[in-house]
C-alpha positions in Angstrom: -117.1 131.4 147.9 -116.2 132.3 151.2 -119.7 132.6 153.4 -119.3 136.5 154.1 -118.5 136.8 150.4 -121.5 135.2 149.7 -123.4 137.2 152.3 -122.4 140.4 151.1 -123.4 139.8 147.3 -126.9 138.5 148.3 -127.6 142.3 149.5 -126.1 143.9 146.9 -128.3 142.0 145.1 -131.2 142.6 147.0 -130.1 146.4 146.9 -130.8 146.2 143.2 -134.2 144.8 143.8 -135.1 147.8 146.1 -133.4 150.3 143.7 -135.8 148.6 141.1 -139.0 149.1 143.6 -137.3 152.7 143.9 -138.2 153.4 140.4 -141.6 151.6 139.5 -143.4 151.5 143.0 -145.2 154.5 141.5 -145.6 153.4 138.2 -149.5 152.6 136.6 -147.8 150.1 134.4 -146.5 148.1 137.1 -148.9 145.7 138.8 -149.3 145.2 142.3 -147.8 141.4 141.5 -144.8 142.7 140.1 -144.2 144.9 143.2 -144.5 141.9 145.6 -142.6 139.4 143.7 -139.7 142.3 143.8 -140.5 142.9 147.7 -140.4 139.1 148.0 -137.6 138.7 146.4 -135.3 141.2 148.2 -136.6 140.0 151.5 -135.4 136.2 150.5 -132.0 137.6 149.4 -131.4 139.4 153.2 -132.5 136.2 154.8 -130.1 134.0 152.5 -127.3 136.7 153.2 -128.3 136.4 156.7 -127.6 132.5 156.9 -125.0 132.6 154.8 -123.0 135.1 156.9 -123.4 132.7 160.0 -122.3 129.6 158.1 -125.5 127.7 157.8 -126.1 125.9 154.6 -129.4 126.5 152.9 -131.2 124.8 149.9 -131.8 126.9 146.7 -135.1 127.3 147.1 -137.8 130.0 146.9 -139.9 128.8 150.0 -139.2 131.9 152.3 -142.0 130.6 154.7 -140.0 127.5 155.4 -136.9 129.3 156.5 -138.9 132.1 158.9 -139.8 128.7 160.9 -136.6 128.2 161.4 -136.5 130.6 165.4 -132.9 129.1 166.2 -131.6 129.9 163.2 -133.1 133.8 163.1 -131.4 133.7 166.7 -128.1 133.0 165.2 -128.8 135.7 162.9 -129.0 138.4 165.5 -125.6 139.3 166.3 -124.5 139.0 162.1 -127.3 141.4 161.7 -126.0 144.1 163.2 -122.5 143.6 161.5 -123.2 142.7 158.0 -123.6 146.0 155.9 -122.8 146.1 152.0 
C-alpha cells in the first residue's frame, strides 16, 4: 500500500473511533476507561496516518508516548498536516 493510501485509511479509521465517542461519550454504561482507550486510540491512528503520509516507517506498536518524542519527525509532519484530509 502506497503511504498516502495508507494515510488516508488510518483516519477513516480513526473517524470511526470518534463517530463511536459520538455516540457513547454520554452514555452511564460506558466507563470513563472505555472513553479513553477510544480517544487514545483515534489519536494513535492520526499520528500513524501522519507518518505514514510523509514516508516514515513506523513499528506496530501501541506506545503513543514514544512516537510524541520523536520533535523531527512531528516537524516533518507539519506541512502533510495541513494536506491530508479523508
Amino acid at each position: 500500500m502506497k503511504p498516502r493510501e495508507q494515510a488516508l485509511l488510518l483516519l477513516r479509521k480513526a473517524a470511526q473511533d470518534e463517530a463511536l465517542l459520538d455516540e457513547v461519550l454520554t452514555s452511564d454504561h460506558v466507563s470513563d476507561e472505555i472513553i479513553g482507550f477510544h480517544c487514545q486510540q483515534a489519536a494513535e491512528k492520526i499520528l500513524k496516518a501522519l507518518l505514514s503520509d510523509v514516508g516514515v516507517r513506523f513499528r506496530r506498536t501501541h506506545e503513543i508516548g514514544a512516537w510524541l518524542s520523536w520533535r523531527r519527525l512531528v516537524m516533518r509532519c507539519q506541512s502533510s498536516l495541513r494536506t491530508l484530509t479523508c
